[in-house]
Structures are given as structure tokens and as C-alpha cells.
N, C-alpha and C positions, 0 to 999 in steps of 0.2 A: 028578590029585589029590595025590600025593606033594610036585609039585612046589610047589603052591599051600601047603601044611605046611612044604616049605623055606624058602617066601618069607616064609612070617608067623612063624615060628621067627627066621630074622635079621630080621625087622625089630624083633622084641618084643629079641633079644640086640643089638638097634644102639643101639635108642632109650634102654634100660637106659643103655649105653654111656658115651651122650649126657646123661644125669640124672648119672652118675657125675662125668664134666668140670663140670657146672653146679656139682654139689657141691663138688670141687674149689675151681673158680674163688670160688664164694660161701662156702668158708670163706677163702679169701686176702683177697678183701675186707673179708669180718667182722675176720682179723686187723689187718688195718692200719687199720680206722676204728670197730670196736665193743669191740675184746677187753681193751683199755687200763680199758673201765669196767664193759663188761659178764663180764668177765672168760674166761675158755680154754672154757669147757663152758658159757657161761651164766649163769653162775652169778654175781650184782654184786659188783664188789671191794668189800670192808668199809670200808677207807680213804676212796677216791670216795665212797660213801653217808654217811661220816660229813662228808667237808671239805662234801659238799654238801648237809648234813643235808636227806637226801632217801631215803625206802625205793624200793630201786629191784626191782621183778620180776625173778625168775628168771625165765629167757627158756625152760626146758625146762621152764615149769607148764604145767599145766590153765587157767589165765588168760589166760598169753601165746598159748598153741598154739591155743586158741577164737578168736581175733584173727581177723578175716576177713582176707584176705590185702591188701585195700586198706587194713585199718587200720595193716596192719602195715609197707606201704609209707610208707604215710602219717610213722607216726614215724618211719621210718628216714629218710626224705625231709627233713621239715620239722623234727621234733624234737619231743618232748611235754614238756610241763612243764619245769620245770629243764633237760630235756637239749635242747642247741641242735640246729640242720638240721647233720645229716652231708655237707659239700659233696665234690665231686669223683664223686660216684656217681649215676650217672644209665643210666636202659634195661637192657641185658642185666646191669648190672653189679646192681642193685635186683634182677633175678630171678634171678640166683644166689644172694645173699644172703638173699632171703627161701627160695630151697630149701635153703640150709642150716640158717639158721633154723627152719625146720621139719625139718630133720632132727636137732633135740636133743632135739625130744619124748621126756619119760619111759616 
């Protein structure tokens, strides 16, 4: 029995581990292809929303973080509105960025 408690103890401290790197990695992507508009926390640069007279969501609302996680692929993927498809990110690189994304929730 103990031993069974050792195994699920590191796996639940590996897997953490493992969500911690994803984090990582999907704030490094967000920096190089979202943070320019979306800005460092989330939060939309003022500039961008004005040149592209466009209100753009805080990405740590109650609005953005309701997003099903497909819809949220989705914009970062293809782009909604005004904002164009983010190229160069595709598979593991999408799901780290949506777990960071979801880790600005307020």
C-alpha cells in the first residue's frame, strides 16, 4: 500500500511538473506572436486598439476564459475579426499557449 501512495504522489508531482514546462513553453509563444497586441498580462495595448480602431478583450476576463477551449484555438489559429491567423504555431505549440492563456484567468 505505501508503495502504491509513492507511485500516485510522483505521478500527480511529475504531471504538475509537466503543466509547469507547457506553461513555460506557451508563455514563450504567446511572447513572440500575441504579447506585441495582446499585451505582457493580457491586457490589449491601447495604441493597437486605437490604429486598429478595434476594442479588443482582455484575455484574463470572465469572457475570454468562458471560451471553450476550441474556440479559443480557433482565434489563435485562424484569427477573428480584425486580428489575422497567427502563422508558425501549430499542435503542441497551440496547447501550450492555450494553457497559458488560461493561466491569466483573474
Amino acid at each position: 500500500m505505501p508503495s502504491f501512495l509513492l507511485s500516485t504522489a510522483l505521478t500527480v508531482l511529475l504531471s504538475g511538473a509537466a503543466f509547469a514546462a507547457d506553461l513555460k513553453a506557451g508563455k514563450a509563444v504567446y511572447d513572440k506572436s500575441c504579447k506585441s497586441c495582446h499585451g505582457a498580462d493580457g491586457t490589449p495595448v491601447p495604441t493597437i486598439q486605437k490604429m486598429l480602431k478595434v476594442e479588443m478583450r482582455d484575455l484574463k476576463s470572465q469572457e475570454v476564459q468562458s471560451l471553450s477551449d476550441a474556440d479559443l484555438r480557433k482565434a489563435s489559429i485562424q484569427g477573428q475579426g480584425k486580428m489575422k491567423p497567427v502563422t508558425g504555431i501549430t499542435g503542441a505549440d497551440v496547447d501550450n499557449l492555450l494553457a497559458y492563456v488560461r493561466s491569466l484567468r483573474k
